[in-house]
PASEBA-1860 file (N, C-alpha, C; in nm, 3 decimals):
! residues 281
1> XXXXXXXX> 15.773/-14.983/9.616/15.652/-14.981/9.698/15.683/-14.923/9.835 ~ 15.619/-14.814/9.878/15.607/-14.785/10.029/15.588/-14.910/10.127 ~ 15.656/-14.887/10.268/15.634/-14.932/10.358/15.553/-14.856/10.463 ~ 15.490/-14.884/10.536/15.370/-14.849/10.619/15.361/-14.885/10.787 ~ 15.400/-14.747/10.847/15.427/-14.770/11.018/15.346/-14.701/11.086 ~ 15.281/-14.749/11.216/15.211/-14.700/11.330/15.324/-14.651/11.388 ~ 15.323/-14.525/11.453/15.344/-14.462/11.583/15.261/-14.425/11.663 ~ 15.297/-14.574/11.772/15.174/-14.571/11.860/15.198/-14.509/12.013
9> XXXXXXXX> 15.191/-14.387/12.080/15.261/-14.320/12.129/15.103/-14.275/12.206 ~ 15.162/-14.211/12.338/15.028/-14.168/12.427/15.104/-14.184/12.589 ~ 15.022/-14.085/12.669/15.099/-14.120/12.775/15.116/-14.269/12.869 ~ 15.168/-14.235/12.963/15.172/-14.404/13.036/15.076/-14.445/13.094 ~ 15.050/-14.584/13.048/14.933/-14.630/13.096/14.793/-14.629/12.997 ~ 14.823/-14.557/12.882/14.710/-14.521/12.785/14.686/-14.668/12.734 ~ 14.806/-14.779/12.747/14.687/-14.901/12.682/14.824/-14.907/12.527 ~ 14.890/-14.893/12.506/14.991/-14.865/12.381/15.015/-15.053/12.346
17> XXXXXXXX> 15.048/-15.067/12.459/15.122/-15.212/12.433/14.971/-15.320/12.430 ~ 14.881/-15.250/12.491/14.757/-15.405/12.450/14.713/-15.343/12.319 ~ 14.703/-15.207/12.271/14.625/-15.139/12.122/14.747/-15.232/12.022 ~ 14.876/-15.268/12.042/14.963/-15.323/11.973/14.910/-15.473/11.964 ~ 14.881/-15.543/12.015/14.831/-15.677/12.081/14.689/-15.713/11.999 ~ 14.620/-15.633/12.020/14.486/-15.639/11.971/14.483/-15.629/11.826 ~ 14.532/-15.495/11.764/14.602/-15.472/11.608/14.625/-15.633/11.549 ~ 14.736/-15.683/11.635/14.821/-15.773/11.566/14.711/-15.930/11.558
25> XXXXXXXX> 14.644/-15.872/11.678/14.516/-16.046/11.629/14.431/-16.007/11.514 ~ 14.381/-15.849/11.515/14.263/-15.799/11.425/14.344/-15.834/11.267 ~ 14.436/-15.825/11.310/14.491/-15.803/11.150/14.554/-15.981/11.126 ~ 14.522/-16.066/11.205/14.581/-16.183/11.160/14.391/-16.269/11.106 ~ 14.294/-16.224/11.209/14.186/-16.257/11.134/14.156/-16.224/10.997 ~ 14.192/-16.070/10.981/14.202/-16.025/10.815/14.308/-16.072/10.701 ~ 14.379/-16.156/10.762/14.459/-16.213/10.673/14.601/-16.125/10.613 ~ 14.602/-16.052/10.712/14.735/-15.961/10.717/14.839/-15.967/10.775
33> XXXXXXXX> 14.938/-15.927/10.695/15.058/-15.974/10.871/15.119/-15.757/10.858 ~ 15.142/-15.779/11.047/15.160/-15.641/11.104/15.262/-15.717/11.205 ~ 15.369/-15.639/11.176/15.498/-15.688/11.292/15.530/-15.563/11.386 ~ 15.544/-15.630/11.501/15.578/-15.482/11.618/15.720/-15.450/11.656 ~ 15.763/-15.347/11.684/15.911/-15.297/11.671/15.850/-15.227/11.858 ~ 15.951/-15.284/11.936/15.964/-15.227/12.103/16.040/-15.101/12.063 ~ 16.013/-14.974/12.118/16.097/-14.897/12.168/16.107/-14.826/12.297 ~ 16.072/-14.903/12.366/16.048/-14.865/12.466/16.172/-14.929/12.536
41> XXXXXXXX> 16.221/-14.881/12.638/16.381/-14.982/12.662/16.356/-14.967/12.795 ~ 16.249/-14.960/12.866/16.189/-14.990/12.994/16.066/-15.087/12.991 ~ 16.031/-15.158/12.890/15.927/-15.224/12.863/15.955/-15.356/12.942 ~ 15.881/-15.377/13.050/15.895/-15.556/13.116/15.828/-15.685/13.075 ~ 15.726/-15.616/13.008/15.669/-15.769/12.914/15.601/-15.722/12.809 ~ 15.569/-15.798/12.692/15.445/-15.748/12.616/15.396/-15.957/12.545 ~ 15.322/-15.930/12.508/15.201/-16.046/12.455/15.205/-16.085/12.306 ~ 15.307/-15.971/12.270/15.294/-15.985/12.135/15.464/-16.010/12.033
49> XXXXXXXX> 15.498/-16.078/11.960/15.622/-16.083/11.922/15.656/-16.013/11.820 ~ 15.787/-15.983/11.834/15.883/-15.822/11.789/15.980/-15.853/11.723 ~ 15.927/-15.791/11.614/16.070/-15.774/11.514/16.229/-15.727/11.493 ~ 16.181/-15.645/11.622/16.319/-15.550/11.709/16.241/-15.479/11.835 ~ 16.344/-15.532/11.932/16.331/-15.489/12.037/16.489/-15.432/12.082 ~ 16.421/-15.229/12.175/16.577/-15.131/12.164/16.594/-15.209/12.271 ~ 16.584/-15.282/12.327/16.625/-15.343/12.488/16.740/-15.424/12.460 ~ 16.738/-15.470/12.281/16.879/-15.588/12.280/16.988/-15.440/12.283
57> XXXXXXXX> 16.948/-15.321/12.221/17.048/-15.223/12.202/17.132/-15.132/12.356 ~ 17.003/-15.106/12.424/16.987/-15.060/12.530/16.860/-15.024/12.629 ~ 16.899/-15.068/12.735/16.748/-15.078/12.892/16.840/-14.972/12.984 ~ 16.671/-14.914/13.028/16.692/-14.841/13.150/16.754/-14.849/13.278 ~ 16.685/-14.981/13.341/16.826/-15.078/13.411/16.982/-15.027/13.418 ~ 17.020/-15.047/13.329/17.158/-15.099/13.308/17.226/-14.884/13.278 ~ 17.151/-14.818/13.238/17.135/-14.640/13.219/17.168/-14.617/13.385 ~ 17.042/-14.665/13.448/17.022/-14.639/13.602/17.158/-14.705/13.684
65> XXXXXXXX> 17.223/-14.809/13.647/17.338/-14.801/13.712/17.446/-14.785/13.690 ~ 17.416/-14.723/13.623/17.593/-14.639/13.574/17.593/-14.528/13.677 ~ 17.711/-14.556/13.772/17.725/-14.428/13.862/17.731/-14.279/13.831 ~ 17.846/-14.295/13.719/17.862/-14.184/13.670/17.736/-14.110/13.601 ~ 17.630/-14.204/13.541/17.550/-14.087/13.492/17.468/-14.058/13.606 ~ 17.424/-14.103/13.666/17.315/-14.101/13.873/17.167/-14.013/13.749 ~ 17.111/-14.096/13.665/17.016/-14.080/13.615/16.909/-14.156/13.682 ~ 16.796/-14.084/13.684/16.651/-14.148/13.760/16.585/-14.262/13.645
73> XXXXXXXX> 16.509/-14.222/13.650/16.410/-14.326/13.519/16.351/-14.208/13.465 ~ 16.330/-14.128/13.454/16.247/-14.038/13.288/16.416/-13.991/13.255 ~ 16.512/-13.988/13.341/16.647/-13.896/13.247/16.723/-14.024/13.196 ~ 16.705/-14.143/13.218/16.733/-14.281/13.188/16.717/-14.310/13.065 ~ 16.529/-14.272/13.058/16.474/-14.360/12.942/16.485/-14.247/12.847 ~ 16.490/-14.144/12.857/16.533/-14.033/12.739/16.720/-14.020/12.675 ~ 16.828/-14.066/12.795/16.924/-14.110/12.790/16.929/-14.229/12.694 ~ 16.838/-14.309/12.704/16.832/-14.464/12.607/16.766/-14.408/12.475
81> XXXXXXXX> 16.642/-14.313/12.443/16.610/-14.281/12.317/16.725/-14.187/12.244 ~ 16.766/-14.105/12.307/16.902/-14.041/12.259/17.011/-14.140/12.181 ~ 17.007/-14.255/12.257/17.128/-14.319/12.209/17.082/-14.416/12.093 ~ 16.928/-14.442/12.096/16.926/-14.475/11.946/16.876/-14.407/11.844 ~ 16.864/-14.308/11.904/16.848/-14.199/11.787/17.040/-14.174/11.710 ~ 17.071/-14.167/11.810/17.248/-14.173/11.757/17.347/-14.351/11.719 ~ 17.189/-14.414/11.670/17.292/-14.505/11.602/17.141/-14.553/11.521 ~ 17.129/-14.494/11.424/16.995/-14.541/11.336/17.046/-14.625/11.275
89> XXXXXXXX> 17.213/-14.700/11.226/17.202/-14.831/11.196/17.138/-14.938/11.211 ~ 17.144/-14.924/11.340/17.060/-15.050/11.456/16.967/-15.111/11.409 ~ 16.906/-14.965/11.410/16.749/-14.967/11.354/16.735/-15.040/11.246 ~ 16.801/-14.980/11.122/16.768/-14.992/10.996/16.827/-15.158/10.963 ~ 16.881/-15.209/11.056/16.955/-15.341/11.028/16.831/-15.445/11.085 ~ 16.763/-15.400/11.205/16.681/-15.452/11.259/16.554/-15.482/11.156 ~ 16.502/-15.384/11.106/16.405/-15.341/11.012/16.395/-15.409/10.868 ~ 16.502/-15.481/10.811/16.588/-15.502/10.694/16.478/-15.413/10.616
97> XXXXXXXX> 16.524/-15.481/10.492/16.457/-15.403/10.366/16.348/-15.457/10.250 ~ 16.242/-15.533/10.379/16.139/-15.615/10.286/16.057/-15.503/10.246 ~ 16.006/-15.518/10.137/15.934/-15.425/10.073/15.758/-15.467/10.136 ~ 15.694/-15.376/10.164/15.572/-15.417/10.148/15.520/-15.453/10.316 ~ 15.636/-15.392/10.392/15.611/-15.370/10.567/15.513/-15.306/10.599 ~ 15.412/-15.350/10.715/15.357/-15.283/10.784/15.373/-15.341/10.940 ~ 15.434/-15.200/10.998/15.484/-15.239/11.149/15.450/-15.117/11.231 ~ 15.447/-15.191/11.348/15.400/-15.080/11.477/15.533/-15.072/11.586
105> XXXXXXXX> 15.502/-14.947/11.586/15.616/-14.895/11.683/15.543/-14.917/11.818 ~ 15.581/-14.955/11.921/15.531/-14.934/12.083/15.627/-14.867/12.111 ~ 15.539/-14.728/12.179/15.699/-14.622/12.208/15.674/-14.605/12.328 ~ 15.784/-14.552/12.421/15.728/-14.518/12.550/15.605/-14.408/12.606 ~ 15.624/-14.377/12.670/15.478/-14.314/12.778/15.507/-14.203/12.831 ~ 15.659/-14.139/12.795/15.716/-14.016/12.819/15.681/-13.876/12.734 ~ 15.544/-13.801/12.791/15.545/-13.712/12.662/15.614/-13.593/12.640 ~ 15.702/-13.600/12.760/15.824/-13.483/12.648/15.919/-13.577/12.541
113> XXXXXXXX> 15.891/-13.694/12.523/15.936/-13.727/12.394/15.870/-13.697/12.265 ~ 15.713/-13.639/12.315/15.671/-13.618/12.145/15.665/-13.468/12.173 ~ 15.679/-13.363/12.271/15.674/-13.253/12.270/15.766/-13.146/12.252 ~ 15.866/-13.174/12.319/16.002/-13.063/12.291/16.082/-13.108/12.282 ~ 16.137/-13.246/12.294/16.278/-13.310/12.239/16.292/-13.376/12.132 ~ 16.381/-13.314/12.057/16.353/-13.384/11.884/16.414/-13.543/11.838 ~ 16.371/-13.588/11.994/16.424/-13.761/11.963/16.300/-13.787/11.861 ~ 16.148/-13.804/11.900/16.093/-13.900/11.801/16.071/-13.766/11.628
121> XXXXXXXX> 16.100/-13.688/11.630/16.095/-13.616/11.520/16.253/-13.681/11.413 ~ 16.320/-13.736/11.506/16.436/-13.779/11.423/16.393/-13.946/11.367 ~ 16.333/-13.980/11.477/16.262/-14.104/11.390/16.243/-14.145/11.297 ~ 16.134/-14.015/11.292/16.057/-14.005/11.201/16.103/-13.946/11.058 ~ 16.201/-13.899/11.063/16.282/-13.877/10.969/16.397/-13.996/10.870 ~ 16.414/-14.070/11.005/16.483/-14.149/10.939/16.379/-14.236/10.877 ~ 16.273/-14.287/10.928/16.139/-14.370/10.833/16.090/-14.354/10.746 ~ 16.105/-14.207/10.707/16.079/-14.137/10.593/16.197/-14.169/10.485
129> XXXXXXXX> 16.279/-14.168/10.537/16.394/-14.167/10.420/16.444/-14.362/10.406 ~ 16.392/-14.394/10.491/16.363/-14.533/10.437/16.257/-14.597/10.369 ~ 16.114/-14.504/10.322/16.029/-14.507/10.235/15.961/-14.570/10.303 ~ 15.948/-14.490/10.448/15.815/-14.542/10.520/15.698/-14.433/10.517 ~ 15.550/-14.478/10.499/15.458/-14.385/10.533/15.392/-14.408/10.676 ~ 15.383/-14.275/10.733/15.389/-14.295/10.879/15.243/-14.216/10.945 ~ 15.180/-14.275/11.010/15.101/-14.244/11.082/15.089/-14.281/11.264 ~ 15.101/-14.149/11.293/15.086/-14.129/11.479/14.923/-14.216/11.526
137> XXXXXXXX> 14.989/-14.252/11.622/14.827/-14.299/11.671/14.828/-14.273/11.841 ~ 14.765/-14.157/11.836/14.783/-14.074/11.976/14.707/-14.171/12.081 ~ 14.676/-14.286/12.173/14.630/-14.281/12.265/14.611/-14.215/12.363 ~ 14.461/-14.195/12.440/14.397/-14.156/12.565/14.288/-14.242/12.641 ~ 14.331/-14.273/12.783/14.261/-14.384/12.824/14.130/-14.318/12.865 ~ 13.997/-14.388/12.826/13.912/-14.298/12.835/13.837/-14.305/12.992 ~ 13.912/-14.368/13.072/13.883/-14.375/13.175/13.884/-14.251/13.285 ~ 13.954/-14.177/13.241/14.025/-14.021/13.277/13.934/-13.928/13.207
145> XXXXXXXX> 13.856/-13.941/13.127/13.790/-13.878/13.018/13.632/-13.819/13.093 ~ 13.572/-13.840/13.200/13.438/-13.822/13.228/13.411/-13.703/13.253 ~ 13.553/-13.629/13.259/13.501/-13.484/13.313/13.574/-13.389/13.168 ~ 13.524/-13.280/13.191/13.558/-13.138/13.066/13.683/-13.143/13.053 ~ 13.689/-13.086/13.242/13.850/-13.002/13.242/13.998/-13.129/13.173 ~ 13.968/-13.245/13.202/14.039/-13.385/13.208/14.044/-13.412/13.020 ~ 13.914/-13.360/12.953/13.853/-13.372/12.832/14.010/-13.331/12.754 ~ 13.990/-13.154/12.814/14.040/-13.028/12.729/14.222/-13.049/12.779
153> XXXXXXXX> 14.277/-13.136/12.880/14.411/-13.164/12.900/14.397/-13.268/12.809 ~ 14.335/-13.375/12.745/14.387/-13.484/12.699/14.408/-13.376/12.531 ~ 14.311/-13.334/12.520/14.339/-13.248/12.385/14.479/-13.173/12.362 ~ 14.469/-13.117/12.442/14.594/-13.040/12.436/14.706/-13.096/12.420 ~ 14.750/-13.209/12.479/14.835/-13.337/12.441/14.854/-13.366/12.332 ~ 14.719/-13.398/12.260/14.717/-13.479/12.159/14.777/-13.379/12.069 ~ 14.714/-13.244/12.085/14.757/-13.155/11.962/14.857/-13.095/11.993 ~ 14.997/-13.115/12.106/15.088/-13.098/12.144/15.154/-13.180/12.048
161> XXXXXXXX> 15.143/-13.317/12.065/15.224/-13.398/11.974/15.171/-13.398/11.790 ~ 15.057/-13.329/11.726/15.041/-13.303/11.615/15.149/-13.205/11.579 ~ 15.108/-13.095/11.701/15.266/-12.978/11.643/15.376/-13.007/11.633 ~ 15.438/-13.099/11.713/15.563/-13.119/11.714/15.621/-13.205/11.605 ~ 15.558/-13.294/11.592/15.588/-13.423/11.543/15.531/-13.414/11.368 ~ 15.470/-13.299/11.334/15.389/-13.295/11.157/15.420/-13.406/11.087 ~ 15.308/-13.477/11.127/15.269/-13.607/11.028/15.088/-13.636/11.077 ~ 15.048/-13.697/10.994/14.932/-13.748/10.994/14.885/-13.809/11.142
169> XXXXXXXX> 14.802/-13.760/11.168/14.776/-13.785/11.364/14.636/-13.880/11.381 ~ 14.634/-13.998/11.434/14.456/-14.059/11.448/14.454/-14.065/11.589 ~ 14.370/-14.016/11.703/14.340/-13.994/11.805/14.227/-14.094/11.852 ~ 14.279/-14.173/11.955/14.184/-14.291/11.993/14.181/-14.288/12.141 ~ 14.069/-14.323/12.210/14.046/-14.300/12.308/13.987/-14.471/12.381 ~ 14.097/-14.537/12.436/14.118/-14.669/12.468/14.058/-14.723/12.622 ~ 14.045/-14.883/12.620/14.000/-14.938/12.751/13.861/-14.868/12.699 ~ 13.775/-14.863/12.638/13.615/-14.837/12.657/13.545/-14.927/12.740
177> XXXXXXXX> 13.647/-15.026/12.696/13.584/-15.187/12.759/13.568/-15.217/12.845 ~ 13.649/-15.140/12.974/13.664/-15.148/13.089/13.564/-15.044/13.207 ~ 13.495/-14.968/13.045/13.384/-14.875/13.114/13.242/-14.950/13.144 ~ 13.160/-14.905/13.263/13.032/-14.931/13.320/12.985/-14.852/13.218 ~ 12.844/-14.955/13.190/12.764/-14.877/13.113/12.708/-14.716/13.088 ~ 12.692/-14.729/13.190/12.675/-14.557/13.239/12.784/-14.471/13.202 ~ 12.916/-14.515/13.213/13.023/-14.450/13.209/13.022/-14.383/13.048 ~ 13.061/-14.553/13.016/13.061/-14.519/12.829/12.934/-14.431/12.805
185> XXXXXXXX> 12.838/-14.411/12.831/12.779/-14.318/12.766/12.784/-14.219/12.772 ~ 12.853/-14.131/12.905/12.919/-14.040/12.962/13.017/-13.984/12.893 ~ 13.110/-14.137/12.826/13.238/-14.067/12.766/13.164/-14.039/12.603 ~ 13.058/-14.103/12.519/13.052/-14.069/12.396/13.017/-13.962/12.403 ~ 12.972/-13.844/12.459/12.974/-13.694/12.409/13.076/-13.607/12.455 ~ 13.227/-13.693/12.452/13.361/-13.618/12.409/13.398/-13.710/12.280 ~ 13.341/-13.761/12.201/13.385/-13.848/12.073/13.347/-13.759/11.986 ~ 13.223/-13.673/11.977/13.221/-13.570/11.878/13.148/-13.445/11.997
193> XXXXXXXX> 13.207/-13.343/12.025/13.162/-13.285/12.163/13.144/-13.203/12.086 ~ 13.046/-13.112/12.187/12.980/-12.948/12.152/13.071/-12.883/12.273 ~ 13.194/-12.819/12.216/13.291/-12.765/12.341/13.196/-12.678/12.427 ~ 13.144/-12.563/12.314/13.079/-12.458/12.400/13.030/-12.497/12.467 ~ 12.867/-12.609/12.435/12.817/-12.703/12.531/12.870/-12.723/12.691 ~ 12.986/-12.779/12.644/13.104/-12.804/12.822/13.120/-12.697/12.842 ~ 13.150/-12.627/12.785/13.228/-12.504/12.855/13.136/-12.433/12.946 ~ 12.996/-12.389/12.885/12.884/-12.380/13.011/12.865/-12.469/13.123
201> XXXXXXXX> 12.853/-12.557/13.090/12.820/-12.660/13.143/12.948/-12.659/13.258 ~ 13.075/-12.636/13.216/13.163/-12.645/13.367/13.201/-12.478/13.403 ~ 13.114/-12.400/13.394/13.128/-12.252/13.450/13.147/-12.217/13.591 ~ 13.087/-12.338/13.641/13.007/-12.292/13.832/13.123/-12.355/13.887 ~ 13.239/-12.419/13.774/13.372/-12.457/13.832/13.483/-12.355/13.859 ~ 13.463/-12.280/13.755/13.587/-12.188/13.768/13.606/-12.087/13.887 ~ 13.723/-12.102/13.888/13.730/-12.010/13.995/13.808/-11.894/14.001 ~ 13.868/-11.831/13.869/13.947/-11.716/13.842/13.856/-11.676/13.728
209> XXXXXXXX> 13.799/-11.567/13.619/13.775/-11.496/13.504/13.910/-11.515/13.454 ~ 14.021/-11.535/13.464/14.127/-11.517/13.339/14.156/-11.634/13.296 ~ 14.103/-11.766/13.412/14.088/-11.890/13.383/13.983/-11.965/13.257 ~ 13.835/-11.862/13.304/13.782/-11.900/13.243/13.802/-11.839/13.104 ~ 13.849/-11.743/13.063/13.888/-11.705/12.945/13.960/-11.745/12.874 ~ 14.027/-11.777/12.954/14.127/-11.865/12.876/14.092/-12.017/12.858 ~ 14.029/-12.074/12.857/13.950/-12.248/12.831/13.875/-12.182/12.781 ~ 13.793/-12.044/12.755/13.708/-12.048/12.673/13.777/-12.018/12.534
217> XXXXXXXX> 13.878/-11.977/12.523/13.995/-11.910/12.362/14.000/-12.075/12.304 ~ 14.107/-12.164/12.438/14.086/-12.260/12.385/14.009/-12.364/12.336 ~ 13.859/-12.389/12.368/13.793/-12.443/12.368/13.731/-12.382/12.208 ~ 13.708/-12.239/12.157/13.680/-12.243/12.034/13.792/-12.255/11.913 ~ 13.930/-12.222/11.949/14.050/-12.293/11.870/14.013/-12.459/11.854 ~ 13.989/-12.497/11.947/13.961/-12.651/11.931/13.868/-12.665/11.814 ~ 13.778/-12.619/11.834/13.619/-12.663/11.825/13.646/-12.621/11.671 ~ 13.647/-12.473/11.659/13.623/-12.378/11.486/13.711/-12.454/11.389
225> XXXXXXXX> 13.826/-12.479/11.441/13.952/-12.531/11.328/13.915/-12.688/11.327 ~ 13.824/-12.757/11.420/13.808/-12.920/11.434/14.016/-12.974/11.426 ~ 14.028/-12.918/11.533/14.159/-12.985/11.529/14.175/-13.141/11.598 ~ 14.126/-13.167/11.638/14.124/-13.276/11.730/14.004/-13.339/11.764 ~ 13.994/-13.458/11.697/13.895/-13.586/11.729/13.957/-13.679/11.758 ~ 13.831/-13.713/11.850/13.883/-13.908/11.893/13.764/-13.985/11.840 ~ 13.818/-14.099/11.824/13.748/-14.221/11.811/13.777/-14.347/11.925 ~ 13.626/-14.402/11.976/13.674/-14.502/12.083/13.695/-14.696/12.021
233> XXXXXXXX> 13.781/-14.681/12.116/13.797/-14.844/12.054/13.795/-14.946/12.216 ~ 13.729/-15.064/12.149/13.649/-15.117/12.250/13.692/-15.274/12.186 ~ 13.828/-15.295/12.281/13.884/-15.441/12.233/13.774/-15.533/12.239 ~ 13.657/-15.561/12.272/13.512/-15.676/12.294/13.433/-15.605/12.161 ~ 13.436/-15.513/12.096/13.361/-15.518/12.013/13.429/-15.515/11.871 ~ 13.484/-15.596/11.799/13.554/-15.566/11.632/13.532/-15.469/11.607 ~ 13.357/-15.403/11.581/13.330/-15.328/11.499/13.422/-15.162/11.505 ~ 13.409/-15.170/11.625/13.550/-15.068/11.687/13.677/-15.075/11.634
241> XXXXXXXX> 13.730/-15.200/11.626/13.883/-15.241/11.600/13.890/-15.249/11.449 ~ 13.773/-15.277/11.384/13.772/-15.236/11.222/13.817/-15.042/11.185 ~ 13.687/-15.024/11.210/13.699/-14.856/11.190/13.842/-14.778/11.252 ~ 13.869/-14.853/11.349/14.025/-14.823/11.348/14.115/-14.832/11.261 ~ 14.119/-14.942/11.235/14.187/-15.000/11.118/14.187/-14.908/10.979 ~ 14.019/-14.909/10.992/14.025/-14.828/10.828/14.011/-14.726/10.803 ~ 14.054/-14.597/10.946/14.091/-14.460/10.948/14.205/-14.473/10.961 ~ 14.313/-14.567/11.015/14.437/-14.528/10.996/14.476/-14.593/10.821
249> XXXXXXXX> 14.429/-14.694/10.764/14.428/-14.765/10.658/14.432/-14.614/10.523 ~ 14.314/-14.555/10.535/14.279/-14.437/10.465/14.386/-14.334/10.452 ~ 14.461/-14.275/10.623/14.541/-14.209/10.650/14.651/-14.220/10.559 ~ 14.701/-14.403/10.591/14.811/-14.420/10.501/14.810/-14.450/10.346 ~ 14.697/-14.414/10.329/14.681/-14.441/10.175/14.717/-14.571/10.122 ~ 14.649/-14.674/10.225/14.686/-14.802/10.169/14.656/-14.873/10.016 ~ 14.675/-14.876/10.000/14.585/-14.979/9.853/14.629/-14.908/9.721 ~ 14.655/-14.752/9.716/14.598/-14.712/9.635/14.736/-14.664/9.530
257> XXXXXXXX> 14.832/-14.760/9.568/14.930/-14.767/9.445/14.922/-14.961/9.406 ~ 14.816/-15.021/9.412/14.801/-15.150/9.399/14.747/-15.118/9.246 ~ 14.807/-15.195/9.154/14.765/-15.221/8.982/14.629/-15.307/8.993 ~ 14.542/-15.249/8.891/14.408/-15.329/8.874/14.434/-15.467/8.807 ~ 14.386/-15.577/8.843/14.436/-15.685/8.789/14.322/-15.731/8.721 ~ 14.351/-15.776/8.565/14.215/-15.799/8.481/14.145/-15.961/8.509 ~ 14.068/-15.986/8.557/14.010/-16.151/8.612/14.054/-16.223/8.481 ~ 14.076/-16.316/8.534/14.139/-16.402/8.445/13.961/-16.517/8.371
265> XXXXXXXX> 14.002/-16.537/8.249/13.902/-16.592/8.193/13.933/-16.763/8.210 ~ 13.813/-16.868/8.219/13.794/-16.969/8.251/13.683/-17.010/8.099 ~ 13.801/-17.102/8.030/13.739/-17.162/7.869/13.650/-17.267/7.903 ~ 13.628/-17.345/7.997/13.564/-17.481/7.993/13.564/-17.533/8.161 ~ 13.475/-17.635/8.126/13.436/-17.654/8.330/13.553/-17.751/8.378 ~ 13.635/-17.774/8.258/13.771/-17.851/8.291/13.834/-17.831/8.367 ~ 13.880/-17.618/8.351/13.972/-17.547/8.385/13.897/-17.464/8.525 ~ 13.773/-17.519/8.514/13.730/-17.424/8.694/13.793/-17.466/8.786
273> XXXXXXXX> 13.808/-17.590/8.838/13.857/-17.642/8.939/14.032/-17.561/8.948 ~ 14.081/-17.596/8.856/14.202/-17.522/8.848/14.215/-17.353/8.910 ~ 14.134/-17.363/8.813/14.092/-17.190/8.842/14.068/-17.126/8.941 ~ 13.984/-17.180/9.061/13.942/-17.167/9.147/14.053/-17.174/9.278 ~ 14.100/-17.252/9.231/14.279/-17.334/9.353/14.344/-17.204/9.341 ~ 14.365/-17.152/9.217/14.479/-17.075/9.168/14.423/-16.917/9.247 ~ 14.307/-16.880/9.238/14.236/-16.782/9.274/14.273/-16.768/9.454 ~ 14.231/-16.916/9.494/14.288/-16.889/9.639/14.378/-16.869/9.672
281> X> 14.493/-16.927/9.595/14.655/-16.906/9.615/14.711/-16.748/9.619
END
């Protein structure tokens, strides 16, 4: 049987570690269990409990004072993914080998880790060859989201880390909750947008022709190929935190190596009560 992992990845501040938090209650009301794996080795707290955390392996902290390396904090925390990318034991010891896993990665907030350095592409390799099926879950806080130009950078991101990283990508656009009414309605026409639409619409902005030509190339690459959608999720409303659930659920092709099981037959009103116990079990 496959095992089944979130890579929940987005820049800093996108909300990664409460979308982990929230997951892990949504899915304990549904009667599921979802365990979270830290990789983040600058992470100072989270709400939710971890199956492995890289901080027992290695923290930024302890990177940052080593004289000899005189690393900042982004050459730190890429210094710390390097080094467990070069000991995937760790990992795989951390992880054991229950069949029938579904776990979330909290990764850091650094996006030249999903763009040009082939730390999380090695990951992802090794998850694969441990018979994991893997799905990215790009966060964008949609708080940043009210304007075009802000729109067409979060895109580009997102489909920065589709290229790099080729695996199955779900794009969510987080904290809705924290939007004024007015706002959120502002942000739902970038949930399914008419680019061209924006793209007129922010003309009287530009201020070069090679600028605007260029957001306009990109803006129909976006749009013609539908490379990139978001969906918003709004921790106060379930109905949000469902449809999450069951676009990444779909993604990973959950269910659909599960055997049909034939209902079991009940001879006499003797055997209902029985029957019924056994059914809940």
């Amino acid at each position: 049987m496959p095992r089944y992992a979130q890579l929940v990845i987005g820049p800093a501040g996108s909300g990664k570690s409460s979308y982990c938090t929230t997951m892990v209650e949504h899915f304990s009301t549904l009667r599921r269990v979802v365990r979270v794996v830290n990789l983040d080795p600058a992470a100072e707290r989270f709400e939710y409990p971890v199956l492995a955390d890289v901080r027992e392996l290695i923290q930024v902290e302890d990177v940052m004072e080593d004289d000899e390396l005189a690393l900042g904090p982004n050459g730190a925390l890429v210094f710390c993914m390097e080094h467990l990318v070069g000991n995937p034991s760790w990992l795989q010891e951390a992880l054991g080998e229950t069949q029938e896993d579904y776990l979330l990665f909290d990764c850091p907030g650094q996006m030249e880790l999903y763009t040009h350095l082939p730390v999380m592409t090695q990951l992802i390799g090794w998850l694969q060859n441990w018979d994991f099926r893997i799905c990215v879950v790009f966060l964008l806080d949609s708080q940043f989201m009210v304007e075009s130009f802000k729109f067409l950078s979060g895109v580009l991101a997102a489909l920065s880390a589709m290229v790099s990283l080729e695996v199955p990508q779900v794009n969510i656009m987080t904290k809705m909750d924290l939007l004024s009414p007015a706002a959120q309605k502002e942000v739902e026409r970038f949930l399914d947008p008419d680019l061209y639409s924006m793209m007129e619409d922010s003309a009287g902005a530009w201020r070069s022709r090679k600028f605007q030509d260029l957001t306009r190339a990109i803006y129909e690459l976006v749009d013609d190929y539908g490379l990139v959608r978001f969906i918003p999720l709004n921790r106060d409303e379930p109905d949000t935190i469902q449809e999450v659930v069951h676009l990444i659920d779909s993604t990973l092709q959950i269910g659909d190596e599960e055997e049909f099981r034939e209902p079991q037959e009940v001879d006499d009103e003797a055997n209902l009560e029985d029957f019924l116990s056994s059914q809940e079990n």
